[in-house]
Residue frames as qw, qx, qy, qz and C-alpha x, y, z in Angstrom:
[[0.300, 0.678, 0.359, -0.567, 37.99, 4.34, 61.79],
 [0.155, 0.532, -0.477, -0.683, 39.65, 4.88, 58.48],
 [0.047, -0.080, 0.974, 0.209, 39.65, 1.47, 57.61],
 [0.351, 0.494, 0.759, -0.237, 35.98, 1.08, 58.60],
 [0.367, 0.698, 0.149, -0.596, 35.27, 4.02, 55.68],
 [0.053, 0.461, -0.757, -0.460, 37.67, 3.08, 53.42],
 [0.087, 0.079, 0.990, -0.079, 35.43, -0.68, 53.55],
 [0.405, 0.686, 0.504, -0.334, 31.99, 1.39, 53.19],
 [0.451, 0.709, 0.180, -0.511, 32.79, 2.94, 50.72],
 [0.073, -0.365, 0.859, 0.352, 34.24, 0.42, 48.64],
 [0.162, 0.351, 0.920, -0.070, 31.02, -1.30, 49.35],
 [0.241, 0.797, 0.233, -0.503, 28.95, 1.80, 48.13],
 [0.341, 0.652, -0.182, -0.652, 30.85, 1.58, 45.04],
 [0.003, 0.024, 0.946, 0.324, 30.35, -2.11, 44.03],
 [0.351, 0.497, 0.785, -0.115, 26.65, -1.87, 44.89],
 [0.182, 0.780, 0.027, -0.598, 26.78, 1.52, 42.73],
 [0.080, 0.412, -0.755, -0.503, 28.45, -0.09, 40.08],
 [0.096, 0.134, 0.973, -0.164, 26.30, -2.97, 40.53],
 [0.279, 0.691, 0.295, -0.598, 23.14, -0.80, 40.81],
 [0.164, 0.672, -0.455, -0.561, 24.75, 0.60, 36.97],
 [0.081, -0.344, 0.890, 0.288, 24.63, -2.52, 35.42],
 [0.245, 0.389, 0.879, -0.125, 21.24, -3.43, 35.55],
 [0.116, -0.153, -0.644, -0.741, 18.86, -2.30, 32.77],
 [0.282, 0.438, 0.693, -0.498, 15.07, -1.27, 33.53],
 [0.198, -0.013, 0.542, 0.817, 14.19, -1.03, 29.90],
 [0.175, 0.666, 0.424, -0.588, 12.00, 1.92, 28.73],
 [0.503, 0.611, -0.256, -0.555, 12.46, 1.36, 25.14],
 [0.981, 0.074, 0.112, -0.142, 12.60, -1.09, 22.76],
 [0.671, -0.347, 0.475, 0.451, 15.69, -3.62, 22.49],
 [0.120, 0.549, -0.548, -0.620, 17.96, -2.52, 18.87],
 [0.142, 0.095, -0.881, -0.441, 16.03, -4.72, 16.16],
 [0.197, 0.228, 0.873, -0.385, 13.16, -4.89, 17.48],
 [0.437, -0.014, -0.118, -0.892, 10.03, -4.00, 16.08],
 [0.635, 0.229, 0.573, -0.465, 6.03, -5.32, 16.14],
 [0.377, 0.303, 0.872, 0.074, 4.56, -8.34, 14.57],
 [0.092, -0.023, -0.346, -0.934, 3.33, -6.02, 11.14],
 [0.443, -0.413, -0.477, -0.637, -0.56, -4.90, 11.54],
 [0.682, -0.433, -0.570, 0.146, -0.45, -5.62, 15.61],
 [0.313, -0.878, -0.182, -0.314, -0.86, -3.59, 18.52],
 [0.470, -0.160, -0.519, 0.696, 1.25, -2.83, 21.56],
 [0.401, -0.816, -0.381, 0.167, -0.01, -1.49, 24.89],
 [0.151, 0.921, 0.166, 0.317, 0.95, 2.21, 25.45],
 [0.730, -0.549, 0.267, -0.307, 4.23, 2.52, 27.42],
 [0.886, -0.198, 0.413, 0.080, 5.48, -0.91, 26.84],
 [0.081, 0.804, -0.510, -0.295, 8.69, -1.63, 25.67],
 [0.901, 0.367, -0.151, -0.175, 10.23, -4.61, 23.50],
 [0.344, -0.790, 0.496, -0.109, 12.42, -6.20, 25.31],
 [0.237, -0.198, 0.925, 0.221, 12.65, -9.94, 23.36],
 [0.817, 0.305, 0.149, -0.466, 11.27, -11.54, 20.55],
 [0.313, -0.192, 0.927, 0.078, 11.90, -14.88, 18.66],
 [0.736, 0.384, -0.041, -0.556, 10.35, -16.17, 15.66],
 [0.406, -0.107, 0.890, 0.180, 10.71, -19.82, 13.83],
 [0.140, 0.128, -0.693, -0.696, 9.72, -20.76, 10.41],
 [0.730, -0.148, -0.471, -0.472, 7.45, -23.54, 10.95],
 [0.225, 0.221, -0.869, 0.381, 6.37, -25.05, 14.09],
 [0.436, -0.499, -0.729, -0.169, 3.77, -25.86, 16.79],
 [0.051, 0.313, -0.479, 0.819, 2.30, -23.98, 19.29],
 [0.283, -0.392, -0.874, 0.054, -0.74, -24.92, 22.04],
 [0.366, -0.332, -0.049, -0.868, -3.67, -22.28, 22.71],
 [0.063, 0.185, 0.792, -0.579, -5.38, -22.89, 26.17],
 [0.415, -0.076, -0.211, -0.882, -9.15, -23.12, 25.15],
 [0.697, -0.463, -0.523, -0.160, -10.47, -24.26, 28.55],
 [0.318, -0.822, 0.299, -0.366, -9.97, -23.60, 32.12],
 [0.137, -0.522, 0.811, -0.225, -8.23, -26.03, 34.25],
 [0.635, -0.003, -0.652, -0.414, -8.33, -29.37, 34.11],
 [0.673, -0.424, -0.585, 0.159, -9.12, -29.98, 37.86],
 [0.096, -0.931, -0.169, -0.309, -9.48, -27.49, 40.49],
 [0.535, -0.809, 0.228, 0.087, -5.91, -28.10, 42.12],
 [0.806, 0.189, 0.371, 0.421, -4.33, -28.64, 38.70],
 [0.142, -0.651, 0.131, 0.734, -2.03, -26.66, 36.71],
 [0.081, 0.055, 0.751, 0.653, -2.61, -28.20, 33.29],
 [0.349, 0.264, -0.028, -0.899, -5.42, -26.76, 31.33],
 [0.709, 0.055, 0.653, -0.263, -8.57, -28.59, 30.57],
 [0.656, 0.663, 0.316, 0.171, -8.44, -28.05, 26.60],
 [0.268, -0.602, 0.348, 0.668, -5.52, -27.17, 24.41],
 [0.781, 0.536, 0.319, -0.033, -5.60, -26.71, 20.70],
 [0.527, -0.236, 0.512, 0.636, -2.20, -27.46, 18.95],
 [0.644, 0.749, 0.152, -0.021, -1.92, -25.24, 15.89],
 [0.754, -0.187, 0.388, 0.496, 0.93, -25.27, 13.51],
 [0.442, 0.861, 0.031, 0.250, 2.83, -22.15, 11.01],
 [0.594, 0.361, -0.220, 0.685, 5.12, -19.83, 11.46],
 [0.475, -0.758, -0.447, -0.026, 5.93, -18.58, 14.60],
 [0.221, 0.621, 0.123, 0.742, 6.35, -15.55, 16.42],
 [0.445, -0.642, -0.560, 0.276, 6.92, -14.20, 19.71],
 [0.153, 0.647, -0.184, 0.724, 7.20, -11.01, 21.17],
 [0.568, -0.453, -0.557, 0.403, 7.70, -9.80, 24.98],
 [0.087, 0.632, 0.039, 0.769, 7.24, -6.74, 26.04],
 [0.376, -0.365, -0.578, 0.626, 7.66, -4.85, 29.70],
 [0.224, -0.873, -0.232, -0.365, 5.34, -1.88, 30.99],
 [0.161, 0.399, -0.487, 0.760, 7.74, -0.27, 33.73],
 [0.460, -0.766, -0.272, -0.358, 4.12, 1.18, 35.48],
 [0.511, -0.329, -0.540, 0.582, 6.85, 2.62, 37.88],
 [0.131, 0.037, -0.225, 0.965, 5.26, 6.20, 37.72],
 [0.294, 0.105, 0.356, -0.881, 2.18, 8.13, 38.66],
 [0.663, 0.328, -0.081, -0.668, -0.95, 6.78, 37.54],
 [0.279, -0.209, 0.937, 0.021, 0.12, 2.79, 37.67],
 [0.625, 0.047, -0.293, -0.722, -1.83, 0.51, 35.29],
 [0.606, -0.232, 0.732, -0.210, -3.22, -3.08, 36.21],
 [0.267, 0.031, 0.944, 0.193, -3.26, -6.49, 34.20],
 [0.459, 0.685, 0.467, -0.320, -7.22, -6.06, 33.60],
 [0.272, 0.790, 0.073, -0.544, -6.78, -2.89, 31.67],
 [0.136, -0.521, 0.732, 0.418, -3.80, -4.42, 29.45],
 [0.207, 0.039, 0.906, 0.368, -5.21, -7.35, 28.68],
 [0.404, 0.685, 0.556, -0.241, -8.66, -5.48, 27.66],
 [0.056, -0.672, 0.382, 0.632, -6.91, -2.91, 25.74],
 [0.096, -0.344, 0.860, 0.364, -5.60, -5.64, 23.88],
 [0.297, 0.421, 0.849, -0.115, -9.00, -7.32, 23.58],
 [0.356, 0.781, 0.381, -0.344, -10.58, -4.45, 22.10],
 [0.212, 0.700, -0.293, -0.616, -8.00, -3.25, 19.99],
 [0.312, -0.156, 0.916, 0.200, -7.46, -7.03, 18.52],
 [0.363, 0.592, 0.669, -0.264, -11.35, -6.77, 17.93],
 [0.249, 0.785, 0.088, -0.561, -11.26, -4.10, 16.39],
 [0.152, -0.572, 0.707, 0.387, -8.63, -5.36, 13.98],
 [0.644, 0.280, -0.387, -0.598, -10.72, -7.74, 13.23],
 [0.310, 0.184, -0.932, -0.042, -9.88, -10.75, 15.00],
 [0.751, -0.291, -0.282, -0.522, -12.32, -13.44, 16.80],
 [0.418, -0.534, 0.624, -0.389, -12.03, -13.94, 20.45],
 [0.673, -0.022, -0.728, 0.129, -11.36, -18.50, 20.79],
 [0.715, -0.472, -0.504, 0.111, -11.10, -18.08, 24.72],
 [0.004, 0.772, -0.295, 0.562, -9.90, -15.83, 27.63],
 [0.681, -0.462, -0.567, 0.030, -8.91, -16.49, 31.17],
 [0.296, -0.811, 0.363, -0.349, -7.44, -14.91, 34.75],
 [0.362, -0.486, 0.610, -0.510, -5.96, -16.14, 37.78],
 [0.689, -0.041, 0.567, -0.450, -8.27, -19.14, 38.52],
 [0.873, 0.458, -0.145, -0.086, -8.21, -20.68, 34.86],
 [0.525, 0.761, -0.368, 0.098, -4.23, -20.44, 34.01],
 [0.731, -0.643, 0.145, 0.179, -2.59, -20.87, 37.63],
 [0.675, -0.303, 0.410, 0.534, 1.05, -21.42, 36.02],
 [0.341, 0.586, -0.280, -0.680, 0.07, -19.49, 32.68],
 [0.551, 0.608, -0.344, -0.457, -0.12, -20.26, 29.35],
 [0.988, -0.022, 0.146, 0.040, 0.62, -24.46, 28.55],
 [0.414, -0.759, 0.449, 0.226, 4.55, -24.20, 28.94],
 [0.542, -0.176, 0.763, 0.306, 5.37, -27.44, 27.31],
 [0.564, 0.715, 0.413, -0.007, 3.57, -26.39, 23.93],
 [0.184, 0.948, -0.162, -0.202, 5.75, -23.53, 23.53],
 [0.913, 0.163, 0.238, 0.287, 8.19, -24.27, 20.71],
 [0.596, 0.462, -0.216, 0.620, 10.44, -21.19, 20.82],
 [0.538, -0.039, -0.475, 0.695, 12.52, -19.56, 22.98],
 [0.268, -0.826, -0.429, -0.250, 11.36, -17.35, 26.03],
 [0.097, -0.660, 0.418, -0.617, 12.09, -14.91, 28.81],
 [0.198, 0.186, -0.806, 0.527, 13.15, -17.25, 31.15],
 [0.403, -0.487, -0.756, -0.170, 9.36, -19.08, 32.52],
 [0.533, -0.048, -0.448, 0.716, 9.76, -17.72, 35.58],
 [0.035, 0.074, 0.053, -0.995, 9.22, -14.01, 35.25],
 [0.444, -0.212, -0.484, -0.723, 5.62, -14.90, 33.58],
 [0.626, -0.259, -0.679, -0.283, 4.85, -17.62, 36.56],
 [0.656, -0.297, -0.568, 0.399, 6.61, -16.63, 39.65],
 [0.401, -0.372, -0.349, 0.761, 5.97, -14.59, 41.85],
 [0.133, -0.082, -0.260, -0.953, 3.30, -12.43, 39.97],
 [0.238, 0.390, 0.433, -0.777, -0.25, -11.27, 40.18],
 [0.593, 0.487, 0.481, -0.423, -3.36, -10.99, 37.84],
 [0.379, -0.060, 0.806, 0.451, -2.76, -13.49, 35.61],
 [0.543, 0.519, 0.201, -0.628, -4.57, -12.46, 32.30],
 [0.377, -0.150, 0.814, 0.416, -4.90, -14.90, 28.94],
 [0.671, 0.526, 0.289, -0.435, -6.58, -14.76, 25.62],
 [0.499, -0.023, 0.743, 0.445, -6.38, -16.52, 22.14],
 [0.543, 0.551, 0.047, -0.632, -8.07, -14.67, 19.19],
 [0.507, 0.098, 0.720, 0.465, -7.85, -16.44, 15.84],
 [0.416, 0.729, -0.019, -0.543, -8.23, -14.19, 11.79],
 [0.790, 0.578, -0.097, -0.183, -8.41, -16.04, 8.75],
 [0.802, 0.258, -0.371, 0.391, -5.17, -18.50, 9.78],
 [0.365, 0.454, -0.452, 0.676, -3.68, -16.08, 11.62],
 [0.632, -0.574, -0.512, 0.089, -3.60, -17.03, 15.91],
 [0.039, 0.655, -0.337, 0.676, -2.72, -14.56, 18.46],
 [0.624, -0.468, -0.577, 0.245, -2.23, -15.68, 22.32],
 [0.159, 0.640, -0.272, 0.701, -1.51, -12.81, 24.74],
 [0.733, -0.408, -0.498, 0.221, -0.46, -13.44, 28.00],
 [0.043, -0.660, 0.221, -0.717, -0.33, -10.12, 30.69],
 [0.676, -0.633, -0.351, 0.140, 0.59, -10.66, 34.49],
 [0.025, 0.876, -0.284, 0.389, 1.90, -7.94, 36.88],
 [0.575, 0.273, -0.548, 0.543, 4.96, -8.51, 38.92],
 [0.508, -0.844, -0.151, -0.084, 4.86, -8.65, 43.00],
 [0.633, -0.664, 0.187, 0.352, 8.33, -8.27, 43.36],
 [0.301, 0.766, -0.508, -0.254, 11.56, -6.93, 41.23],
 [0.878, 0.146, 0.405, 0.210, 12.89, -9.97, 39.57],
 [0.261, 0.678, -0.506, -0.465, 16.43, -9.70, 37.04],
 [0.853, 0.474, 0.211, -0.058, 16.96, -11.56, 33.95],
 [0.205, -0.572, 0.613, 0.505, 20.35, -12.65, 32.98],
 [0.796, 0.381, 0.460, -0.096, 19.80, -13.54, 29.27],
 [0.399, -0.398, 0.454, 0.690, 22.60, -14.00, 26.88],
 [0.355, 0.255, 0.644, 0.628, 20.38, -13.68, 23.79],
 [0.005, -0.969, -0.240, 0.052, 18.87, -10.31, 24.66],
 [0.363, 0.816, 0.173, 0.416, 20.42, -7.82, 22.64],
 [0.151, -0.901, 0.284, -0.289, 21.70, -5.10, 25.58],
 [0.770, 0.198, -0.480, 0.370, 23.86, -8.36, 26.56],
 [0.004, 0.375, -0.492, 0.786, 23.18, -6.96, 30.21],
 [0.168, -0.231, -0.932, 0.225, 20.98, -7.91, 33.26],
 [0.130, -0.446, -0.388, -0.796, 17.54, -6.75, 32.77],
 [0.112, 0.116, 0.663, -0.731, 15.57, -5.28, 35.75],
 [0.280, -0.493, -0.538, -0.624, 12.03, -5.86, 35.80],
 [0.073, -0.175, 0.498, -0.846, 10.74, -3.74, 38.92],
 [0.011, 0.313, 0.880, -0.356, 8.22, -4.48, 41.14],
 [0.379, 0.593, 0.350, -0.618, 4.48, -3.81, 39.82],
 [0.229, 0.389, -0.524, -0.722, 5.76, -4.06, 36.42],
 [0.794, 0.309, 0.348, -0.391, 3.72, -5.66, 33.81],
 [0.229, -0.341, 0.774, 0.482, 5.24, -8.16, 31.73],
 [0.735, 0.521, 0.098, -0.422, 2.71, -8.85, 28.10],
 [0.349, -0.228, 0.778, 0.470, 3.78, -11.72, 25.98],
 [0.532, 0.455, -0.155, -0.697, 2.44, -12.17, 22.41],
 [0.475, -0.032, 0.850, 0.227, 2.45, -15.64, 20.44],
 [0.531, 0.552, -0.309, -0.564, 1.62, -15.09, 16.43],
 [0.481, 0.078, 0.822, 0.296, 0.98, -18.46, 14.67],
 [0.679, 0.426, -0.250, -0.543, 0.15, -17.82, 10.64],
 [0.714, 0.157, 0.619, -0.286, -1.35, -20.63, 9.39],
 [0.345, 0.725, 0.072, -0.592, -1.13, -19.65, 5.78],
 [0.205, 0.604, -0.677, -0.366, 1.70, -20.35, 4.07],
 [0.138, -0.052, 0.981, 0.127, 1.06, -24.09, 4.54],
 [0.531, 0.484, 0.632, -0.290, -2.48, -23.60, 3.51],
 [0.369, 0.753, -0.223, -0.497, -1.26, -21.79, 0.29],
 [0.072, -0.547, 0.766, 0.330, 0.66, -24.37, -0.74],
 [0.357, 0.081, 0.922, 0.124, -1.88, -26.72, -0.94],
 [0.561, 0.658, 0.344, -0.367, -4.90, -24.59, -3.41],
 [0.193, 0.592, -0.377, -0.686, -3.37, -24.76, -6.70],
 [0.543, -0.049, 0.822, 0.164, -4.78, -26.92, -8.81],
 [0.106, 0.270, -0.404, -0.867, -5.20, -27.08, -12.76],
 [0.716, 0.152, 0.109, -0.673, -8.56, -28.00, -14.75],
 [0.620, 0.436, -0.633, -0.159, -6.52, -30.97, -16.48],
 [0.245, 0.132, -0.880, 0.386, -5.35, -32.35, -12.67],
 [0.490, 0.034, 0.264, -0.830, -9.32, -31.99, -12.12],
 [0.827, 0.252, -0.137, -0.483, -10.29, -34.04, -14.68],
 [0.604, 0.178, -0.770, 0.099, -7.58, -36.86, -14.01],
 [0.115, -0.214, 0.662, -0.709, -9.21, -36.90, -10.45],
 [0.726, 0.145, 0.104, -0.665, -12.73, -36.93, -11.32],
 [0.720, 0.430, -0.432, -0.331, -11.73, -39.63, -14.11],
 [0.416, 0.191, -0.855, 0.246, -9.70, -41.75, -11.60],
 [0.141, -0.023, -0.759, 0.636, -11.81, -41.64, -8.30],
 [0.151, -0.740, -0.573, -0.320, -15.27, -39.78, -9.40],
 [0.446, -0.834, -0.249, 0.208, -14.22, -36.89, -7.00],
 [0.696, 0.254, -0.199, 0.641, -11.99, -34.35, -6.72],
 [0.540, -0.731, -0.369, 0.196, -11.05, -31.94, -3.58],
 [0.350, 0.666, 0.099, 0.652, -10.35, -28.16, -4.13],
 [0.515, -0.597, -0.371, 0.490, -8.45, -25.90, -1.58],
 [0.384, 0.165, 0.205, 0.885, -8.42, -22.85, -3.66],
 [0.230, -0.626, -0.370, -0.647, -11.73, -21.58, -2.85],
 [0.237, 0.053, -0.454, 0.857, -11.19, -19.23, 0.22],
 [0.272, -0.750, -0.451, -0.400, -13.48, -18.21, 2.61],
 [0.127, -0.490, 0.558, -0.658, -13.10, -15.59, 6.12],
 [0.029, -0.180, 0.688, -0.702, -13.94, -17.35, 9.05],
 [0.212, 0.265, 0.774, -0.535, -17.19, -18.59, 9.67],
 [0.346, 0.524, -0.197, -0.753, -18.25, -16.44, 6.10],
 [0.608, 0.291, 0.732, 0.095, -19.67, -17.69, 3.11],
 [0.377, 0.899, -0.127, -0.182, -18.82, -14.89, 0.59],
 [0.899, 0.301, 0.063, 0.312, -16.12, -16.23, -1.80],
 [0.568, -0.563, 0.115, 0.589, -12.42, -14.69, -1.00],
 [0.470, 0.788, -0.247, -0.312, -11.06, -12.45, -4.34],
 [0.063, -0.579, 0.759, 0.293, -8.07, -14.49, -4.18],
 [0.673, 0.188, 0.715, 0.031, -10.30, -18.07, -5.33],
 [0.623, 0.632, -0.203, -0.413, -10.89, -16.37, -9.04],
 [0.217, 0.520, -0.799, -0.211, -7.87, -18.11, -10.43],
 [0.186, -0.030, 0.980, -0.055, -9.11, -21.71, -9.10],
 [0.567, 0.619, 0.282, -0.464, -13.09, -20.47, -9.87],
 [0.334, 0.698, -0.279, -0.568, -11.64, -20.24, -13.09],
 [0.057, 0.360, -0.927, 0.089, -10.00, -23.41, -13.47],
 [0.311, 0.307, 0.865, -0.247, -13.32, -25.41, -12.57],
 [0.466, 0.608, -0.087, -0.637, -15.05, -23.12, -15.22],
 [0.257, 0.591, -0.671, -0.368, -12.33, -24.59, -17.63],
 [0.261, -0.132, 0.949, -0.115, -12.88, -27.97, -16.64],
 [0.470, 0.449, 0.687, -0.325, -17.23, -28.03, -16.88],
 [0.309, 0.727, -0.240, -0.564, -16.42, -26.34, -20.46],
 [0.247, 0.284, -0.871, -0.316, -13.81, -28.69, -21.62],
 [0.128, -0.157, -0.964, -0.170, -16.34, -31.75, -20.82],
 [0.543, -0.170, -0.193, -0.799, -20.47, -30.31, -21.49],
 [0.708, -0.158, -0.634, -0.266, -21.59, -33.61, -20.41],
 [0.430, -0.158, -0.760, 0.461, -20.33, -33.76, -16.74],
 [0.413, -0.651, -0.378, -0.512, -22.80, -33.22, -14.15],
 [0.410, 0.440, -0.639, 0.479, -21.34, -32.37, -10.41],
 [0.595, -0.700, -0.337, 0.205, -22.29, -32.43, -6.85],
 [0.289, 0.496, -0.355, 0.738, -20.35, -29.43, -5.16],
 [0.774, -0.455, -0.420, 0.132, -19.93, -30.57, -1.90],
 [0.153, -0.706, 0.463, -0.513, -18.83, -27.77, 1.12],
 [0.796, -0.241, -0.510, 0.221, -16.64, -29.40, 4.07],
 [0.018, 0.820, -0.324, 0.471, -15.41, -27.97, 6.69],
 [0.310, 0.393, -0.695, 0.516, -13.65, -28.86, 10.15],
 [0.505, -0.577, -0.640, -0.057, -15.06, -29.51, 13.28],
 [0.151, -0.082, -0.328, 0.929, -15.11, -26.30, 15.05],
 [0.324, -0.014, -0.037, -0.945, -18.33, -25.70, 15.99],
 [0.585, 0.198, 0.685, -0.387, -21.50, -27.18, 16.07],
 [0.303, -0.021, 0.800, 0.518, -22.02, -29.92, 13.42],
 [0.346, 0.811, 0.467, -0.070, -25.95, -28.12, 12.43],
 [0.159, 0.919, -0.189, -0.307, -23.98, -24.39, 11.78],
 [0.266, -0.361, 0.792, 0.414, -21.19, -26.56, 9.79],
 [0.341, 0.490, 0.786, 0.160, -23.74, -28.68, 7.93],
 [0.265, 0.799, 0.502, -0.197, -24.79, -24.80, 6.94],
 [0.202, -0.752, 0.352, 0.520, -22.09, -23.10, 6.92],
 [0.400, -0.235, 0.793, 0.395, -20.89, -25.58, 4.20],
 [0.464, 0.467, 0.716, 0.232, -23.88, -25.92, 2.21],
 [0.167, 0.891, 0.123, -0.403, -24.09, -22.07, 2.06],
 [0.304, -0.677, 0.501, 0.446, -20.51, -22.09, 0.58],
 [0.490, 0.035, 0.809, 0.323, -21.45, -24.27, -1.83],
 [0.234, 0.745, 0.613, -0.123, -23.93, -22.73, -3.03],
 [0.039, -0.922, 0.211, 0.322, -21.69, -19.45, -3.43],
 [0.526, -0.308, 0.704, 0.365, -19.77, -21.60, -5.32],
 [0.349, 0.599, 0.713, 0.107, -22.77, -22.65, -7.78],
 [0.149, 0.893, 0.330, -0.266, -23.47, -19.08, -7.87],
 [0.276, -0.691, 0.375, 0.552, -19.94, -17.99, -8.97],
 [0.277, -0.083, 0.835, 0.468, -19.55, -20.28, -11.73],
 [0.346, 0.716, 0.604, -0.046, -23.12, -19.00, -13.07],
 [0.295, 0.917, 0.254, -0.086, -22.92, -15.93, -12.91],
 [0.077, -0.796, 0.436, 0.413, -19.20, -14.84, -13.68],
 [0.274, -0.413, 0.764, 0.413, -18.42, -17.91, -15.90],
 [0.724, 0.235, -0.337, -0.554, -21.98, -18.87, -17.89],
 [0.027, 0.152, -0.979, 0.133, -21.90, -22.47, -16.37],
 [0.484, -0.327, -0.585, -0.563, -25.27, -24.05, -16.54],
 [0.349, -0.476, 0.540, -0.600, -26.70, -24.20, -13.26],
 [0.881, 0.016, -0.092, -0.465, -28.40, -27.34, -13.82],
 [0.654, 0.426, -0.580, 0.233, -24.95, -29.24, -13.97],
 [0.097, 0.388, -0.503, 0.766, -24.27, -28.09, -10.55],
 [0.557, -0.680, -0.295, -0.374, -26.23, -29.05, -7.13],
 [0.157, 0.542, -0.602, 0.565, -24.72, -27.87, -3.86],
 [0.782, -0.487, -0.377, -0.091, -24.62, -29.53, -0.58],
 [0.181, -0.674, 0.527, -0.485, -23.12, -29.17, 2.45],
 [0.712, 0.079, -0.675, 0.175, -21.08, -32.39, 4.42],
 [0.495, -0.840, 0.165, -0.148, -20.39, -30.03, 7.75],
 [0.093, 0.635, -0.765, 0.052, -17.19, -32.17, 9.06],
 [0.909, 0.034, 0.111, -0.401, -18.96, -35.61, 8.19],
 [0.938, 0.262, 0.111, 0.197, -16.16, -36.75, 5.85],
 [0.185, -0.908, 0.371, 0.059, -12.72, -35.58, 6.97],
 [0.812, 0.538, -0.213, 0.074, -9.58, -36.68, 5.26],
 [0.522, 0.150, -0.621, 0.565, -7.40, -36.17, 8.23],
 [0.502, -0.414, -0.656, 0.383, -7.72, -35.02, 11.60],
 [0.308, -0.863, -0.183, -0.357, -9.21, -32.42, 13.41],
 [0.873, -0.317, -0.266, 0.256, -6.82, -32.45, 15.81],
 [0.454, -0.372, 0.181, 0.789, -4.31, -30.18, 14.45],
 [0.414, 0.701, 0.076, -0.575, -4.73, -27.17, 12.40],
 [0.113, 0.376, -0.790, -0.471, -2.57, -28.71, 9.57],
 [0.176, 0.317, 0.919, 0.154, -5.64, -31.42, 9.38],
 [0.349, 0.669, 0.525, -0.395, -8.37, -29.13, 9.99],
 [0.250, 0.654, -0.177, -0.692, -7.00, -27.06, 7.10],
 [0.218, 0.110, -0.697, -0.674, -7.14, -29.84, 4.59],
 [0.122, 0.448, 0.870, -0.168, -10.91, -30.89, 5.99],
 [0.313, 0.667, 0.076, -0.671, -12.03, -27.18, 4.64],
 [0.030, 0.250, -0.605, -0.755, -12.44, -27.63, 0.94],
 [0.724, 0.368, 0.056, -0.581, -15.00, -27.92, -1.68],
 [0.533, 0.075, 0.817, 0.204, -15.28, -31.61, -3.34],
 [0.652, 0.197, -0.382, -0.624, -16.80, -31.65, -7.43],
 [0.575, -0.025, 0.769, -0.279, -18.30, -35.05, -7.23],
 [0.309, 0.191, -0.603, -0.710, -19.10, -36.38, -10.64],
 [0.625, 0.232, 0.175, -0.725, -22.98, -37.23, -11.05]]
């Protein structure tokens, strides 16, 4: 009889010890913090994140690509610096929340922020989530996001370069997580019902910054070698045709150019990518041009006559559409010498 207690309650204090070791985290891991200017659902705690200079990542924008497939019918590879974050909702007390509400939340406050919904799905679009093999840094173990969970919820927003993916599904069963590069360097519990909300940040930027600088002198040895030359300083938002503040310096710089040589006459040719329908490109572009024309009138005394704008849409692309690193050098504004 002894023996048999002595044996429980040995066993009552490995599963108690056991029980002690596991982590149900209700705050955020030490170092963590949010992607700067981005939300997080009320509640939810930071529990891993991972970021990489420069890489690739693959935004689902389509549902499945067959109705007993897991692979998605349309992906669009885009390419910066990347950023993940992961984040757990407990929802073990009163007043439980569901997937929906999370991943609207997020929808509306993203909106609100300013970004522009690219695609959403559930359940029936994603089956397995988010395109696995795209993802180019490290995660919480696939698993937790694919097995054994419940209204799947996906969306991609895109804001002037910067992409956002957010993936929210709720958990049908506790599930732990041995993971040696989490931070509490312990086995996380994620409890049954919980909601697990990944984040994917791709900026686009930096590698588009690198490519708008160009002086009026490396204008005119363009024009003078080719009859063309192809300007990525002049910034526009999204879908917009109102010149960015940051283009002055290059605005300025084509000023300098139609100054130093009175005689040249230009075409200023808008281009853009191929997102969208090629009529609203073909406008989109000629508007831009035009805002172009208009800059260099009225802020720089440029003759307008010199100047006629047009719009190309994504007729004449210099590299592929494929990837955002092409589409971003198909945006720009050509001078065309006359």
């Amino acid at each position: 009889m002894k023996l048999r207690l002595i044996v429980t309650l040995f066993l009552s204090s490995l599963l108690a010890a056991s029980a002690a070791e596991k982590l149900v985290p209700t705050q955020d891991a030490p170092g963590f913090k949010d992607y700067p200017g981005l939300p997080r659902y009320e509640g939810s705690a930071l529990i891993l994140q991972s970021s990489k200079k420069f890489g690739e990542l693959g935004l689902q924008i389509g549902g499945l690509s067959a109705p007993d497939s897991a692979d998605p019918k349309e992906v669009r590879k885009v390419e910066g610096a990347l950023h993940r974050s992961t984040y757990l909702l407990p929802n073990v007390a009163a007043g439980k929340r569901t997937s929906q509400e999370v991943a609207e939340n997020y929808t509306a406050a993203l909106k609100d922020a300013g970004f522009t919904p690219i695609w959403s799905g559930e359940d029936r679009d994603i089956r397995n989530g988010p395109p696995r093999r795209y993802y180019a840094v490290p995660e919480l173990g696939h698993q937790v996001f694919t097995t054994g969970v419940k209204e799947r919820r996906y969306q991609c927003l895109e804001k002037g370069g910067l992409y956002i993916a957010v993936y929210v599904a709720t958990r049908l069963w506790e599930i732990p997580v041995k993971e040696d590069i989490s931070p509490w360097k312990k086995e996380l519990t994620l409890p049954q019902d919980s909601i697990v909300i990944q984040v994917d940040v791709v900026n686009t930027k930096p590698m588009e910054d690198k490519m708008i600088h160009i002086s009026a002198a490396e204008m005119q040895k363009s024009i003078s070698a080719s009859g063309k030359v192809a300007i990525y300083g002049i910034l526009f938002d999204f879908n917009e045709a109102v010149i960015k503040p940051e283009s002055a310096p290059t605005l300025q710089e084509m000023a300098s150019l139609l100054k130093a040589e009175p005689s040249l006459k230009v075409l200023v040719v808008g281009h853009t990518d191929n997102v969208g329908a090629f009529e609203f490109n073909e406008d989109l572009s000629k508007c831009r041009a035009k805002a172009v024309v208009e800059a260099l009138v009225s802020k720089h005394g440029i003759d307008a006559a010199r100047m006629t704008p047009l719009g190309a849409s994504f007729m004449a692309p210099v590299s592929t559409n494929a990837t955002d690193a092409g589409r971003a050098l198909n945006r720009r504004v050509e001078l065309v010498a006359r």
